[in-house]
N, C-alpha and C positions, 0 to 999 in steps of 0.2 A: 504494500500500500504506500511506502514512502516512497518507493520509487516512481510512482504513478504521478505522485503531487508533483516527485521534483520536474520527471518528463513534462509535465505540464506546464511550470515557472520555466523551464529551457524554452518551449514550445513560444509562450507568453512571449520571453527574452527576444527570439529571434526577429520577431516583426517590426519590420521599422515603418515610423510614420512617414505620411508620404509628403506632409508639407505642414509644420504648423507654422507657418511665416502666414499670418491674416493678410497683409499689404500683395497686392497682385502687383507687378510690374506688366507697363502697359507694353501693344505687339509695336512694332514697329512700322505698321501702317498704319494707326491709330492718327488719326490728325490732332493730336495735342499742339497748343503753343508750346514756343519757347521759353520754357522755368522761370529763365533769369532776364532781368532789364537787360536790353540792348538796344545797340543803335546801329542801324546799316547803312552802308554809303558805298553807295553803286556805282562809283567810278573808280574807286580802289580796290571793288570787289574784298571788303574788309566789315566783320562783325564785331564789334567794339560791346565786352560783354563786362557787365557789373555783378560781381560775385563777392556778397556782405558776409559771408561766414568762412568766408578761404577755403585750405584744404581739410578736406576729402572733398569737397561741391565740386572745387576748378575742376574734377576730374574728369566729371558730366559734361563738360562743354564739348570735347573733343567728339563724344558719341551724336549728340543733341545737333553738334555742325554739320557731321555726313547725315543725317535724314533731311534737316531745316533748312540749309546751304550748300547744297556740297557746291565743291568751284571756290566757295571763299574760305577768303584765312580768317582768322577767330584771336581776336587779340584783348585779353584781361587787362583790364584798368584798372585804378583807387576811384574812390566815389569824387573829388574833386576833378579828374578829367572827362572821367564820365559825364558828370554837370555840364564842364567845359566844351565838351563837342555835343553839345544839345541833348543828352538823354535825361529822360524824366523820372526821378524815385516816388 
């Protein structure tokens, strides 16, 4: 009989959950905006992005550019130049 219970806590053991992360991450065709404040300027072909928490976020930019932009470059500011080339917090 004890071995029955333990086969069973083994059995138990084995399973793993398949996701308890509640937050979905969205597909990639999904048409979301862009997260973060930006400002684009289409003669430079340049996304000028405002990122108030630093890193780990800046990290997002690079993925968020190939779906929203691809062709442009993606250039992180402080919130003073950001101001300065017209982007609005």
């Amino acid at each position: 009989m004890e071995i029955t219970n333990s086969y069973k806590s083994l059995n138990l053991m084995d399973k793993k959950k398949i996701s308890s992360n509640p937050r979905k991450f969205r597909t990639l065709k999904n048409n979301s905006t862009f997260r973060f404040p930006h400002v684009v300027i289409e003669d430079k072909k340049e996304v000028w992005v405002y990122v108030a928490s630093g890193f780990p976020s800046t990290l997002a930019v690079s993925p968020l550019m190939k779906i929203h932009y691809p062709g442009y470059r993606s250039c992180l500011c402080n919130k003073e130049t950001f101001i300065r080339i017209g982007g609005k917090l």
